[in-house]
Predicted model as a PDB file, atoms N, CA, C, CB and O in Angstrom, pLDDT in the B-factor column:
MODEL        1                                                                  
ATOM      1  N   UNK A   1       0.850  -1.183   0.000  1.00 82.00           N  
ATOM      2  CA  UNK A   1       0.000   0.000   0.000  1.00 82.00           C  
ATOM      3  C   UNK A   1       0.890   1.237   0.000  1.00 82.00           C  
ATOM      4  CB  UNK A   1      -0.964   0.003   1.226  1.00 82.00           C  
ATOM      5  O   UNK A   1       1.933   1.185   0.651  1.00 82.00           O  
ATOM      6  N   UNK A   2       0.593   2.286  -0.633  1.00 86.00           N  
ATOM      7  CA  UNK A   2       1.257   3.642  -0.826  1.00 86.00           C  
ATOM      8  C   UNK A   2       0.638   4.520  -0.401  1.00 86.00           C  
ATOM      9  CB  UNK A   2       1.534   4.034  -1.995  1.00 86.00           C  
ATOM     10  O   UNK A   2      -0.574   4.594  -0.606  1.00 86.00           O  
ATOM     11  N   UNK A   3       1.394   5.530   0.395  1.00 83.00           N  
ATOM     12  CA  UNK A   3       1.008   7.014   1.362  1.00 83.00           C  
ATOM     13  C   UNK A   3       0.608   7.889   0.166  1.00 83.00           C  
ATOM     14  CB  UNK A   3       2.532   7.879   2.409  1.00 83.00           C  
ATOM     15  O   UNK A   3       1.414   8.032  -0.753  1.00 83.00           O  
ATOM     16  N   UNK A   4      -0.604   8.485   0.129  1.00 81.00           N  
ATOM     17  CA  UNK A   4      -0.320   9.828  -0.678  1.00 81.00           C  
ATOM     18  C   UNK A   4      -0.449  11.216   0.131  1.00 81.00           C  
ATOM     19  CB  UNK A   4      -1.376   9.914  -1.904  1.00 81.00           C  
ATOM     20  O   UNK A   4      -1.372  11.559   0.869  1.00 81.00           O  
ATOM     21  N   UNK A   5       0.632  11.866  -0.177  1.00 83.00           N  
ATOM     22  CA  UNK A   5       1.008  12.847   0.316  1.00 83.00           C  
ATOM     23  C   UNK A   5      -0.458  14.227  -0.331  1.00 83.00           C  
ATOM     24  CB  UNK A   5       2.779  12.936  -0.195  1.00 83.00           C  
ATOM     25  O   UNK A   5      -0.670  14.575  -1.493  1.00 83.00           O  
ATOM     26  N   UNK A   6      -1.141  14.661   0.878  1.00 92.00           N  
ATOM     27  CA  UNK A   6      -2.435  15.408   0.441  1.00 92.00           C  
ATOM     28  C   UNK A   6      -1.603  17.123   0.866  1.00 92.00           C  
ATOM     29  CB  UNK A   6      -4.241  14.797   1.618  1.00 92.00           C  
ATOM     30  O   UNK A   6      -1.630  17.320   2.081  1.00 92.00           O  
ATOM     31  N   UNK A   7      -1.255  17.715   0.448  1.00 96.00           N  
ATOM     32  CA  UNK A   7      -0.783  19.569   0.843  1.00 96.00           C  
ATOM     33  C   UNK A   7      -2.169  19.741   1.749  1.00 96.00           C  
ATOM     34  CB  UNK A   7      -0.706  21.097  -0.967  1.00 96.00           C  
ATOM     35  O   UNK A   7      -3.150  18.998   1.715  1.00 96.00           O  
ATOM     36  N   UNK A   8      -1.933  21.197   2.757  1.00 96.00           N  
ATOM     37  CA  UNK A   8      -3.407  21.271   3.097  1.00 96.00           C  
ATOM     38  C   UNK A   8      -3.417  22.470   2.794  1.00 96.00           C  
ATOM     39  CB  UNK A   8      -3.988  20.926   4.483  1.00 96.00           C  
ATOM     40  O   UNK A   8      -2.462  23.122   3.218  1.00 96.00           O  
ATOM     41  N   UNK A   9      -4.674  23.340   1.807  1.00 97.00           N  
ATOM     42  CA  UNK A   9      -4.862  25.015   1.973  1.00 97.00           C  
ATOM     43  C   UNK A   9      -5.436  25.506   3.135  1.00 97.00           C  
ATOM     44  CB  UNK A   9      -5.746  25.628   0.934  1.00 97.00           C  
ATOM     45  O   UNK A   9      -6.579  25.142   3.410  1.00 97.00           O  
ATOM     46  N   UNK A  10      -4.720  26.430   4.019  1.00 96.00           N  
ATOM     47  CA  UNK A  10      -5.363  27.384   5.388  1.00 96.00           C  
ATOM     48  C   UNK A  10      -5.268  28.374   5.053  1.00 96.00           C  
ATOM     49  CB  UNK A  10      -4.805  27.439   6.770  1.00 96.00           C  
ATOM     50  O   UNK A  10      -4.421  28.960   5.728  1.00 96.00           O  
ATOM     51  N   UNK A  11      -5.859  29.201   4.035  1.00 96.00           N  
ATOM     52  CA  UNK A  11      -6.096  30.565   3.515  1.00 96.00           C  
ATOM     53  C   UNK A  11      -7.101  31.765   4.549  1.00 96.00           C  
ATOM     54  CB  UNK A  11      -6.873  30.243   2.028  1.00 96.00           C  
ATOM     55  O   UNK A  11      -8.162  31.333   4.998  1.00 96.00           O  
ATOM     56  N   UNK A  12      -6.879  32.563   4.724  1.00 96.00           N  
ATOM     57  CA  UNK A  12      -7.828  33.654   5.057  1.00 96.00           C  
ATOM     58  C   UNK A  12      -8.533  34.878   4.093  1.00 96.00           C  
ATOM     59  CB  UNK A  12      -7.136  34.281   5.996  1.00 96.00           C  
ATOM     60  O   UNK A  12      -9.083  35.897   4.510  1.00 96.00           O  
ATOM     61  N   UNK A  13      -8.320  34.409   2.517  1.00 95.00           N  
ATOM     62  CA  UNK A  13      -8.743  35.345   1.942  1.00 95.00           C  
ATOM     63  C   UNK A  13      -8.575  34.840   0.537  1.00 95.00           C  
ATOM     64  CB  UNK A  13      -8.140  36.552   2.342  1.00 95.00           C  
ATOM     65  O   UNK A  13      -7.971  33.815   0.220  1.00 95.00           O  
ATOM     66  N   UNK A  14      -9.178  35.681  -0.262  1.00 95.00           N  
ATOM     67  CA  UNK A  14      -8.912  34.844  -1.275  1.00 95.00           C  
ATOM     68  C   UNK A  14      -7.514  34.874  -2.186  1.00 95.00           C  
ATOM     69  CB  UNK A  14      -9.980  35.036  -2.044  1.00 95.00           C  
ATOM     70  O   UNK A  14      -6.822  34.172  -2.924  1.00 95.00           O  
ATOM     71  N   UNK A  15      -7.572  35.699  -1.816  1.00 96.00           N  
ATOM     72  CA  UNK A  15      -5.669  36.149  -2.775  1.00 96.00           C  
ATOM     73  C   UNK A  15      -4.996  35.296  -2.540  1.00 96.00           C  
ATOM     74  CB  UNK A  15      -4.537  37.502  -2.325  1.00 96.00           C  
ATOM     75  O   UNK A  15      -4.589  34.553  -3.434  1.00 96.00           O  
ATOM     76  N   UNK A  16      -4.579  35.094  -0.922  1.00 97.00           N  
ATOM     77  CA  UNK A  16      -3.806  33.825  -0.033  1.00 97.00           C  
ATOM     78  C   UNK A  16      -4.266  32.286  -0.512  1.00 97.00           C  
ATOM     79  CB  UNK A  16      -4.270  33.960   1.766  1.00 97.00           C  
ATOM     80  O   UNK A  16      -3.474  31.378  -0.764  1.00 97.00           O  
ATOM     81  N   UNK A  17      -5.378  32.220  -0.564  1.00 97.00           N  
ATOM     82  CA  UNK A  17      -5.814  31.152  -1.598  1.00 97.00           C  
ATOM     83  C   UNK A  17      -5.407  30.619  -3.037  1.00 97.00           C  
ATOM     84  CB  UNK A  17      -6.856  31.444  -1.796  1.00 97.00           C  
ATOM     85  O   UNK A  17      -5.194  29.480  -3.454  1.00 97.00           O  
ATOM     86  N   UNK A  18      -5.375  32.073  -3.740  1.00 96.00           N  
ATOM     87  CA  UNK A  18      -4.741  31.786  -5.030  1.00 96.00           C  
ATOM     88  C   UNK A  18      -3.498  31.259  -4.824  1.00 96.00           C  
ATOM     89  CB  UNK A  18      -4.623  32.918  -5.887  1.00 96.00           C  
ATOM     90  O   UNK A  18      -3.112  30.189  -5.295  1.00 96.00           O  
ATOM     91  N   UNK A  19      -2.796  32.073  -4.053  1.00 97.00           N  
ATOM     92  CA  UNK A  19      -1.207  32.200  -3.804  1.00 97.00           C  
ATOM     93  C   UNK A  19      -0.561  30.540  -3.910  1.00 97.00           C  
ATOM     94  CB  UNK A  19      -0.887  32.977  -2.022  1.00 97.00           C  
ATOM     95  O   UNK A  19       0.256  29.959  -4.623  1.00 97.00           O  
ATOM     96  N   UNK A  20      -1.830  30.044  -2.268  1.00 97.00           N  
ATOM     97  CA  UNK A  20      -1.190  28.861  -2.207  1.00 97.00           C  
ATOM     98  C   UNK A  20      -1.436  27.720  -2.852  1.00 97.00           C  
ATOM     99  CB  UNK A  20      -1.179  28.573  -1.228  1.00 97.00           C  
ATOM    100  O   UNK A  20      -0.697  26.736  -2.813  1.00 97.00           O  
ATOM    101  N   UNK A  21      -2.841  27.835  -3.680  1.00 96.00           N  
ATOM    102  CA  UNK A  21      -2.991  26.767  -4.256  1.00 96.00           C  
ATOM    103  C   UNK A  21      -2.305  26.428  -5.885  1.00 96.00           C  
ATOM    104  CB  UNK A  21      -4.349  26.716  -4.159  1.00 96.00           C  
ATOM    105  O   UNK A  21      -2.513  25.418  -6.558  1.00 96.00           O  
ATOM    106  N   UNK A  22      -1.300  27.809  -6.302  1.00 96.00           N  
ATOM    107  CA  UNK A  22      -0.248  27.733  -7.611  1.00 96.00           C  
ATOM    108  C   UNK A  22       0.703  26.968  -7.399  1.00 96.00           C  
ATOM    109  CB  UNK A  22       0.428  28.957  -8.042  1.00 96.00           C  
ATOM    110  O   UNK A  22       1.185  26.169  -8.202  1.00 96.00           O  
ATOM    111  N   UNK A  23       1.175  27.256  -5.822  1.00 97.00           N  
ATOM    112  CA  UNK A  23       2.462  27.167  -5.241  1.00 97.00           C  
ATOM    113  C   UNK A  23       2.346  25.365  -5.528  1.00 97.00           C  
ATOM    114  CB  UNK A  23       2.630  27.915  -3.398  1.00 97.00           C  
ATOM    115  O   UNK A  23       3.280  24.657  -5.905  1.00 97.00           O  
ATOM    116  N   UNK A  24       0.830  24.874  -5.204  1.00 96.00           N  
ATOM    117  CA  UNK A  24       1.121  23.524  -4.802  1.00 96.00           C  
ATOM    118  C   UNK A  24       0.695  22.545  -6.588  1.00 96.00           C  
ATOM    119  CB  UNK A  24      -0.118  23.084  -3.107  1.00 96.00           C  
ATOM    120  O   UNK A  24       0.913  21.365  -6.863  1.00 96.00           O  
ATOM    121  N   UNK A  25       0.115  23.537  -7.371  1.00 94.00           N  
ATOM    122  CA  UNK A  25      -0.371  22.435  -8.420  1.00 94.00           C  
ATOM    123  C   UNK A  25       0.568  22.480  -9.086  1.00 94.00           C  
ATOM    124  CB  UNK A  25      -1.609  22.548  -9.247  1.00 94.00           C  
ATOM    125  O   UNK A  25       0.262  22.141 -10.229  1.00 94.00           O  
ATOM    126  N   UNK A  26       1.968  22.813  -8.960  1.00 94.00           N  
ATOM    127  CA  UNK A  26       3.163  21.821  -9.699  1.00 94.00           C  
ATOM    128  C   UNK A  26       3.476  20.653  -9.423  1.00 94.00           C  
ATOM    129  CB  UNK A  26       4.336  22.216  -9.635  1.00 94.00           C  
ATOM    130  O   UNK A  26       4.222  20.016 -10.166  1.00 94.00           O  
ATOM    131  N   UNK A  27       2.983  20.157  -8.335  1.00 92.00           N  
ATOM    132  CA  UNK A  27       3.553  18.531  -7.484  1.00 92.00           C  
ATOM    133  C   UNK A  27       2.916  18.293  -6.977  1.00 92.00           C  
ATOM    134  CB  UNK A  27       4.582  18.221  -6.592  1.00 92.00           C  
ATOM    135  O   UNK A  27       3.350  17.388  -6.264  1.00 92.00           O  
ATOM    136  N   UNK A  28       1.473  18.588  -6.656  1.00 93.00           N  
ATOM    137  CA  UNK A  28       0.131  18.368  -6.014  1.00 93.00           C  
ATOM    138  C   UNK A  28      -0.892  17.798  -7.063  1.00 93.00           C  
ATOM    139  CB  UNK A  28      -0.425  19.754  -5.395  1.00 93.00           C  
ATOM    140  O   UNK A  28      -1.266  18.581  -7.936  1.00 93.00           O  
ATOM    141  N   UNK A  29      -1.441  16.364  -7.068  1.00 91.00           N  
ATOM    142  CA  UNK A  29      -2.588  16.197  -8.109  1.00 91.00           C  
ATOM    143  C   UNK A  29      -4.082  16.018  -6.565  1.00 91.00           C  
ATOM    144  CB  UNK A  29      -2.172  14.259  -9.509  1.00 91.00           C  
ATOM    145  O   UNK A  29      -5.272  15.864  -6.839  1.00 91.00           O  
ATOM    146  N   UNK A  30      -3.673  16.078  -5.478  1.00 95.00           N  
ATOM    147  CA  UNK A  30      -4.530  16.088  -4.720  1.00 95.00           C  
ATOM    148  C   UNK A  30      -4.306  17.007  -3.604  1.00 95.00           C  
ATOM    149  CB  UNK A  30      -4.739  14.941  -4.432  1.00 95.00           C  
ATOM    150  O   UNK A  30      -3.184  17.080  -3.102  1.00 95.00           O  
ATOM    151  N   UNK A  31      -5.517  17.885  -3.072  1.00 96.00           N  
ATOM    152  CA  UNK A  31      -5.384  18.806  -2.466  1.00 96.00           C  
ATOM    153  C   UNK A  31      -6.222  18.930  -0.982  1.00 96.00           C  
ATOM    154  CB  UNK A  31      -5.608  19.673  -3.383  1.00 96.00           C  
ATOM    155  O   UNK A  31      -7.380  18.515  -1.011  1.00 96.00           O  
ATOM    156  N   UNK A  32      -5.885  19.291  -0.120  1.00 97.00           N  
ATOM    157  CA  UNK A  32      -7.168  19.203   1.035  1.00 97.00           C  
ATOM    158  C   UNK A  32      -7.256  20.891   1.578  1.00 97.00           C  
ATOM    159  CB  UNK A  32      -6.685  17.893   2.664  1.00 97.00           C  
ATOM    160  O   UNK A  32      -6.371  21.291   2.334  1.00 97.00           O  
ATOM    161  N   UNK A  33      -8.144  21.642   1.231  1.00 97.00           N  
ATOM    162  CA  UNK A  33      -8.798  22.954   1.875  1.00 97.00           C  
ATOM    163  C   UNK A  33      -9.429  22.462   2.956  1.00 97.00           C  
ATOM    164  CB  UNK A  33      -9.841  23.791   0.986  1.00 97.00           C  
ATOM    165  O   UNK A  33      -9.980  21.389   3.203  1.00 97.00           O  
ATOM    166  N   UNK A  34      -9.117  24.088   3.930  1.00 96.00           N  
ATOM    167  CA  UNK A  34      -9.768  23.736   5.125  1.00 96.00           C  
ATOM    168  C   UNK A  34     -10.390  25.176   4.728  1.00 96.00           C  
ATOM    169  CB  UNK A  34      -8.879  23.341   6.692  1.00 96.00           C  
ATOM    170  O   UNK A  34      -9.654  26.093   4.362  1.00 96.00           O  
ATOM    171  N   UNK A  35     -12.253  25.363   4.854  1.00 96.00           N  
ATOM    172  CA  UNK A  35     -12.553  26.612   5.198  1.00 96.00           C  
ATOM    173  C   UNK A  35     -13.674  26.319   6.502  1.00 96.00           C  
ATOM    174  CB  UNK A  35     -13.124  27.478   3.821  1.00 96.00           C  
ATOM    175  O   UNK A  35     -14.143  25.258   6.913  1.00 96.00           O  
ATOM    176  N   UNK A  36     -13.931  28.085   7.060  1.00 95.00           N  
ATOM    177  CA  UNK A  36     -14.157  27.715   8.405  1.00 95.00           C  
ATOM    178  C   UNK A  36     -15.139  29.464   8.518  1.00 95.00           C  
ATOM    179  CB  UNK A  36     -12.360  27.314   9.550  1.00 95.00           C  
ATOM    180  O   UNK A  36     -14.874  30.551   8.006  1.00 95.00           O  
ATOM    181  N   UNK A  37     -16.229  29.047   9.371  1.00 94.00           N  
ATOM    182  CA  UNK A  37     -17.040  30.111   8.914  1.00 94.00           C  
ATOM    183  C   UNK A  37     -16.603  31.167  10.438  1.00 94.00           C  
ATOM    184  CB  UNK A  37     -18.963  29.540   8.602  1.00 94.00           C  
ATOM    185  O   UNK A  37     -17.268  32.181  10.652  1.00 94.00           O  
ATOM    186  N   UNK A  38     -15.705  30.856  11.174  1.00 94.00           N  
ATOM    187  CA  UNK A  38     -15.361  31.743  12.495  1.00 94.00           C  
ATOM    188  C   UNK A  38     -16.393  31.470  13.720  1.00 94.00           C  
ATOM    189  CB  UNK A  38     -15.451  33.433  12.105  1.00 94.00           C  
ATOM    190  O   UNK A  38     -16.407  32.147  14.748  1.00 94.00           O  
ATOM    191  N   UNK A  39     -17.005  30.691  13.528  1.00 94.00           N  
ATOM    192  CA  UNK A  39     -18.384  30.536  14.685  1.00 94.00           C  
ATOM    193  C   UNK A  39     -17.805  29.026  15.574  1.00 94.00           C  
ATOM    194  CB  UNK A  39     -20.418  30.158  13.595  1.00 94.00           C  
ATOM    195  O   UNK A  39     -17.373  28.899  16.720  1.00 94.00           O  
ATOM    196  N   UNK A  40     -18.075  27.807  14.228  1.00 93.00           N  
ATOM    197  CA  UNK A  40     -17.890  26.468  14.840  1.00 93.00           C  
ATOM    198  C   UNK A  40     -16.421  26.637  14.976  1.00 93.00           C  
ATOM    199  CB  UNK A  40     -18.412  25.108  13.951  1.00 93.00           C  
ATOM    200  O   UNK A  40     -16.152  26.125  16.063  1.00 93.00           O  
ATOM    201  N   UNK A  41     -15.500  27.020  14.518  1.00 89.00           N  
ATOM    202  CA  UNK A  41     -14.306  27.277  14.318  1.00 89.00           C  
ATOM    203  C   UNK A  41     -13.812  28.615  14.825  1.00 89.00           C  
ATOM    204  CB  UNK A  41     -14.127  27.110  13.073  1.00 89.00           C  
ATOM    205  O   UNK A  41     -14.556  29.583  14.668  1.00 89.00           O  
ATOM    206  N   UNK A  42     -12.266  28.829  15.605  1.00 90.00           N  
ATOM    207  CA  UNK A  42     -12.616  29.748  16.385  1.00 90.00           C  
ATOM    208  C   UNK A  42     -12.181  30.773  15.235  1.00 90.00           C  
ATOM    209  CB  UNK A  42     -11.968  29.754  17.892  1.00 90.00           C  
ATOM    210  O   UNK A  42     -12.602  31.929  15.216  1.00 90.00           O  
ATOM    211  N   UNK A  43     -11.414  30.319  14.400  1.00 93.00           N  
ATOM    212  CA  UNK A  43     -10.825  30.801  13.588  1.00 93.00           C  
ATOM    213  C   UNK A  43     -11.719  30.968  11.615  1.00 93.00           C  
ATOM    214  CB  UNK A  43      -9.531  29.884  13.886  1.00 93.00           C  
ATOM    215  O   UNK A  43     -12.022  30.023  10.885  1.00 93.00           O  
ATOM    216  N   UNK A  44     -11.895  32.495  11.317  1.00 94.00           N  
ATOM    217  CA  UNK A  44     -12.242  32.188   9.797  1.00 94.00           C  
ATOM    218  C   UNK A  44     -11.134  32.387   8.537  1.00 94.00           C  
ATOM    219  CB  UNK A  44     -13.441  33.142   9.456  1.00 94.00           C  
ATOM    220  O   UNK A  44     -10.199  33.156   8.314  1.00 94.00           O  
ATOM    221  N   UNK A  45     -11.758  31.282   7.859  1.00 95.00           N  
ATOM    222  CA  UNK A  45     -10.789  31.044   7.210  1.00 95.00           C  
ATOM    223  C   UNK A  45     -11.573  31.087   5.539  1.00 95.00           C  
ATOM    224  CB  UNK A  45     -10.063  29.645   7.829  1.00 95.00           C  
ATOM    225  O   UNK A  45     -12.790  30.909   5.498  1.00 95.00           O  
ATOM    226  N   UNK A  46     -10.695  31.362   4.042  1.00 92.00           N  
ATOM    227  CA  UNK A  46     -11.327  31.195   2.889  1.00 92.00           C  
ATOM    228  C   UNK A  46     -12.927  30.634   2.999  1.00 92.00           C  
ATOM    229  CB  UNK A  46     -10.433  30.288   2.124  1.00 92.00           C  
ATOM    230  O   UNK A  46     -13.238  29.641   3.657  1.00 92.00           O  
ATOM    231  N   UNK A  47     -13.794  31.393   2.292  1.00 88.00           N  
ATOM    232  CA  UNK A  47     -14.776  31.414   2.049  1.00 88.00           C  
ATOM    233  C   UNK A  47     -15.410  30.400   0.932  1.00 88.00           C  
ATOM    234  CB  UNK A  47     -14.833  32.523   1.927  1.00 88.00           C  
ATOM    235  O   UNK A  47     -14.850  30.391  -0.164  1.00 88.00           O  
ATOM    236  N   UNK A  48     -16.866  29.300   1.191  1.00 89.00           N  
ATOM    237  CA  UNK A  48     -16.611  28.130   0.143  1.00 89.00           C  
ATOM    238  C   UNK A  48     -16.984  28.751  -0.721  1.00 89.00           C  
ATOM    239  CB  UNK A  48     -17.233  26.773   0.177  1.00 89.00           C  
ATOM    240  O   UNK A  48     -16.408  28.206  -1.662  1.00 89.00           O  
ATOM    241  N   UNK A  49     -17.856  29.951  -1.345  1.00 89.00           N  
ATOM    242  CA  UNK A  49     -18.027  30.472  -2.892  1.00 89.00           C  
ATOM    243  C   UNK A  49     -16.488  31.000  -2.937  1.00 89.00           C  
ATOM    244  CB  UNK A  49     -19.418  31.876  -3.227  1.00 89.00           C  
ATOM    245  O   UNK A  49     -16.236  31.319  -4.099  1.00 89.00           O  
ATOM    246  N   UNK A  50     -15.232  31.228  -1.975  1.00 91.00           N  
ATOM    247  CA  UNK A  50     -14.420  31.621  -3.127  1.00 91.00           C  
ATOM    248  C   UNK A  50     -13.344  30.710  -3.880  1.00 91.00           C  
ATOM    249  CB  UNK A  50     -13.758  32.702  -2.698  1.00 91.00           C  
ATOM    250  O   UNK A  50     -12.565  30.973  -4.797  1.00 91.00           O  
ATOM    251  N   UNK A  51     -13.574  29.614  -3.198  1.00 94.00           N  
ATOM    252  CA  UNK A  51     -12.716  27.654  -3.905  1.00 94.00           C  
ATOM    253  C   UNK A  51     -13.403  28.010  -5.287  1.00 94.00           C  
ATOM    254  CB  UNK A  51     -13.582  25.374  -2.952  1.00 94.00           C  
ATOM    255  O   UNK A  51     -14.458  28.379  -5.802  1.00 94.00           O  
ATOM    256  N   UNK A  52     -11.593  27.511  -5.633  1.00 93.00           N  
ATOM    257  CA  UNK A  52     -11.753  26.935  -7.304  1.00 93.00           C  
ATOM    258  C   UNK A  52     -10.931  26.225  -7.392  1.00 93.00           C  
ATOM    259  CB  UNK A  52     -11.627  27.802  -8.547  1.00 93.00           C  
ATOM    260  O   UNK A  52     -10.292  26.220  -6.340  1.00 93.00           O  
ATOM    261  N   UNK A  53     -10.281  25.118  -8.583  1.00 94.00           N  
ATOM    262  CA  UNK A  53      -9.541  24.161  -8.673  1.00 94.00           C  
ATOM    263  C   UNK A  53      -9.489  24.022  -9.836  1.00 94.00           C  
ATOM    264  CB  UNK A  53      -9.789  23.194  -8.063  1.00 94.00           C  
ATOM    265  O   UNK A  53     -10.458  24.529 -10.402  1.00 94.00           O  
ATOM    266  N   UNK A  54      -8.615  23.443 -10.634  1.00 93.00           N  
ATOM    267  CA  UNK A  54      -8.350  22.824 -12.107  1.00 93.00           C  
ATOM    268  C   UNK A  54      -8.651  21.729 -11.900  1.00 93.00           C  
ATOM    269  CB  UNK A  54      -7.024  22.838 -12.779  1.00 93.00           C  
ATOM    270  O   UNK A  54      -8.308  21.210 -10.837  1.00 93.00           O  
ATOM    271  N   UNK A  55      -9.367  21.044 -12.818  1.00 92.00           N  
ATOM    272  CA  UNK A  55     -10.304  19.925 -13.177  1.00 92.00           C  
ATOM    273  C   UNK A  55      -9.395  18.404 -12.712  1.00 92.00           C  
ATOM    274  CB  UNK A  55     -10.705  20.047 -15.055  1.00 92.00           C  
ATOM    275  O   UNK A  55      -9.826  17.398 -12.148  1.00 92.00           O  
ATOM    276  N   UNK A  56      -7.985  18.729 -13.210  1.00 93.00           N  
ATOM    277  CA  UNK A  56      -6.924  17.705 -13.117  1.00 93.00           C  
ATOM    278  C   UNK A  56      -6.601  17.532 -11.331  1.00 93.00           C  
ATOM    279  CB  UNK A  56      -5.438  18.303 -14.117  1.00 93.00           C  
ATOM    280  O   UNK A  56      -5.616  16.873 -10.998  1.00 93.00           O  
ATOM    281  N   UNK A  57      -7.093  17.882 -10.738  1.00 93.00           N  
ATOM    282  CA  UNK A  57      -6.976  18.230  -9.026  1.00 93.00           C  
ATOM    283  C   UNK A  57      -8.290  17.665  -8.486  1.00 93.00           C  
ATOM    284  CB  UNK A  57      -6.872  20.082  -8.574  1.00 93.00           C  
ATOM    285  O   UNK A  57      -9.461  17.904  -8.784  1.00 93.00           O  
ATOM    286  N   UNK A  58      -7.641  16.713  -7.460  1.00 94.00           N  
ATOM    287  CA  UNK A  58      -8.760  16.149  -6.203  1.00 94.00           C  
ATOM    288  C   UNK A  58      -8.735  16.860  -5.365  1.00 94.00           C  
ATOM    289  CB  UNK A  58      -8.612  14.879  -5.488  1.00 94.00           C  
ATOM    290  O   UNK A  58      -7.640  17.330  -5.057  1.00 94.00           O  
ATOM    291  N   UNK A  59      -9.843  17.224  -4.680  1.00 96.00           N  
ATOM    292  CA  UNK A  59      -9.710  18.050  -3.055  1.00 96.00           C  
ATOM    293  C   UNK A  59     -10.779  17.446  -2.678  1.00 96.00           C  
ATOM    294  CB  UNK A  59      -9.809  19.887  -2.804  1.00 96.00           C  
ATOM    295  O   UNK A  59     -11.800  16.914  -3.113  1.00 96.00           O  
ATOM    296  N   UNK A  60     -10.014  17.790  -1.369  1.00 96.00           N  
ATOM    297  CA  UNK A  60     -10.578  17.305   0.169  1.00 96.00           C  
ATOM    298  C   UNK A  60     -11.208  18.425   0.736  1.00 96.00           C  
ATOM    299  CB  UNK A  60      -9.393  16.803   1.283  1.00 96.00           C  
ATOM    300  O   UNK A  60     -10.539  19.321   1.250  1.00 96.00           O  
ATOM    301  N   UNK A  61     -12.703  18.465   0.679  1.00 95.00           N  
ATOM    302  CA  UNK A  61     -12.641  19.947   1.542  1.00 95.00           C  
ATOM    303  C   UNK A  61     -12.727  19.786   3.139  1.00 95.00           C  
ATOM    304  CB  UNK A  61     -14.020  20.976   1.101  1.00 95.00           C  
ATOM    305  O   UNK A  61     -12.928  18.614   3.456  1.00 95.00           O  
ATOM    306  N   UNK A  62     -12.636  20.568   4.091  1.00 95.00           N  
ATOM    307  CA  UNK A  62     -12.856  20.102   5.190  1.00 95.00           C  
ATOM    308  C   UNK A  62     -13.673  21.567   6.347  1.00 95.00           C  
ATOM    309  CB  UNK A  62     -11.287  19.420   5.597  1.00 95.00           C  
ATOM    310  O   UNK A  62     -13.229  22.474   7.050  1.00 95.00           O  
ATOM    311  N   UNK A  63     -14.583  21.219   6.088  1.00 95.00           N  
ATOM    312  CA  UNK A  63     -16.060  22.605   6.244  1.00 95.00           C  
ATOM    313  C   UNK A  63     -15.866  22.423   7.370  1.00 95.00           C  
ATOM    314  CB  UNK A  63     -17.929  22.504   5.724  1.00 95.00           C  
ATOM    315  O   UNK A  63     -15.841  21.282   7.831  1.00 95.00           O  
ATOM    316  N   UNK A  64     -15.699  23.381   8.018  1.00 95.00           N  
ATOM    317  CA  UNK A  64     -16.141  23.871   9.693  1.00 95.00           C  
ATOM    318  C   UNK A  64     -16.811  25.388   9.510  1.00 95.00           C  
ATOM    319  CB  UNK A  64     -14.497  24.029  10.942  1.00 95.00           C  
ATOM    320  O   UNK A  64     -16.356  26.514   9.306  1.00 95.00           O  
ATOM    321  N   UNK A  65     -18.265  24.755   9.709  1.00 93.00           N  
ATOM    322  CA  UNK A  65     -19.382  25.782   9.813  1.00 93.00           C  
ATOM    323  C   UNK A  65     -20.250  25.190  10.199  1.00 93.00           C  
ATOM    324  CB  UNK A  65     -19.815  26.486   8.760  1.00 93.00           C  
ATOM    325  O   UNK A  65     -20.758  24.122   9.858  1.00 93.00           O  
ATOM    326  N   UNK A  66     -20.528  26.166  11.239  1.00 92.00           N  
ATOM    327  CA  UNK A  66     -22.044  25.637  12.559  1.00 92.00           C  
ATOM    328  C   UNK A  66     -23.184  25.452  11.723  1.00 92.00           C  
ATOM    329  CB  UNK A  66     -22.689  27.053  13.950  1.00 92.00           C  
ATOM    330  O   UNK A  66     -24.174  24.905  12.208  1.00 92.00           O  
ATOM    331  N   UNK A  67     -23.188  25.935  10.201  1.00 87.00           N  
ATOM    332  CA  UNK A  67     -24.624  25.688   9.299  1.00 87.00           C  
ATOM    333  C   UNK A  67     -24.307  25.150   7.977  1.00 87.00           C  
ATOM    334  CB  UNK A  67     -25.518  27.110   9.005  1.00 87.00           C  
ATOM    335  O   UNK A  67     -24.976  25.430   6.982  1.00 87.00           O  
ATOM    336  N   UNK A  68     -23.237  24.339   7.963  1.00 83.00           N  
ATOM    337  CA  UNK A  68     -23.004  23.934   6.583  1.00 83.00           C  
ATOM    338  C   UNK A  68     -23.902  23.819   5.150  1.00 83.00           C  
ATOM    339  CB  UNK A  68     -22.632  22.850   6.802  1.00 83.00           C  
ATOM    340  O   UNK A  68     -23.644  23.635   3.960  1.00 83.00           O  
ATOM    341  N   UNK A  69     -24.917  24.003   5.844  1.00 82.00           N  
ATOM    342  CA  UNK A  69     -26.079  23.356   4.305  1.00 82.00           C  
ATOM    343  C   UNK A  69     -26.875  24.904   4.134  1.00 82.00           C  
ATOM    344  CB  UNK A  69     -27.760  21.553   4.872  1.00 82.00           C  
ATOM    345  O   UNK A  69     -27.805  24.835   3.331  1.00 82.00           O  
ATOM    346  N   UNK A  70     -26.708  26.041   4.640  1.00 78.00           N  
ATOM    347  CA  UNK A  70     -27.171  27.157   4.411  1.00 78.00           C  
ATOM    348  C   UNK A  70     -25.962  28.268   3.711  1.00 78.00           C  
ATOM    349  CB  UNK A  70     -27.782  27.540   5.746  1.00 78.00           C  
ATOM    350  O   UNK A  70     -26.277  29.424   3.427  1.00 78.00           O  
TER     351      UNK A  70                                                      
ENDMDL                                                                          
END                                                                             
């Protein structure tokens, strides 16, 4: 069995988002975002309307928000 190595995005904005998710799709075909709405989480973090990805990229998202489905 083989490890795959997942990068994680912890952005606070969206720029920082762009930034880091260039940095990683040279050697990254899988990705794990963390966004976080500041409530369930103490911390907010990238916003889910502002995720985007190239088609060739898996992500993991990992939602911390006290209302996920609203």
């Amino acid at each position: 069995m083989q490890a795959t190595i997942c990068p994680t995005i912890t952005a606070h904005n969206p720029h920082e988002y762009r930034a880091q998710l260039e940095r990683l799709l040279p050697f990254a075909s899988r990705i794990h975002v963390d966004v976080a709405d500041g409530i369930l989480a103490p911390i907010r973090l990238v916003e889910l309307n502002w995720l985007w990805w190239p088609g060739n990229v898996s992500v993991d998202l990992h939602v911390m928000y006290q209302r996920p489905f609203e």
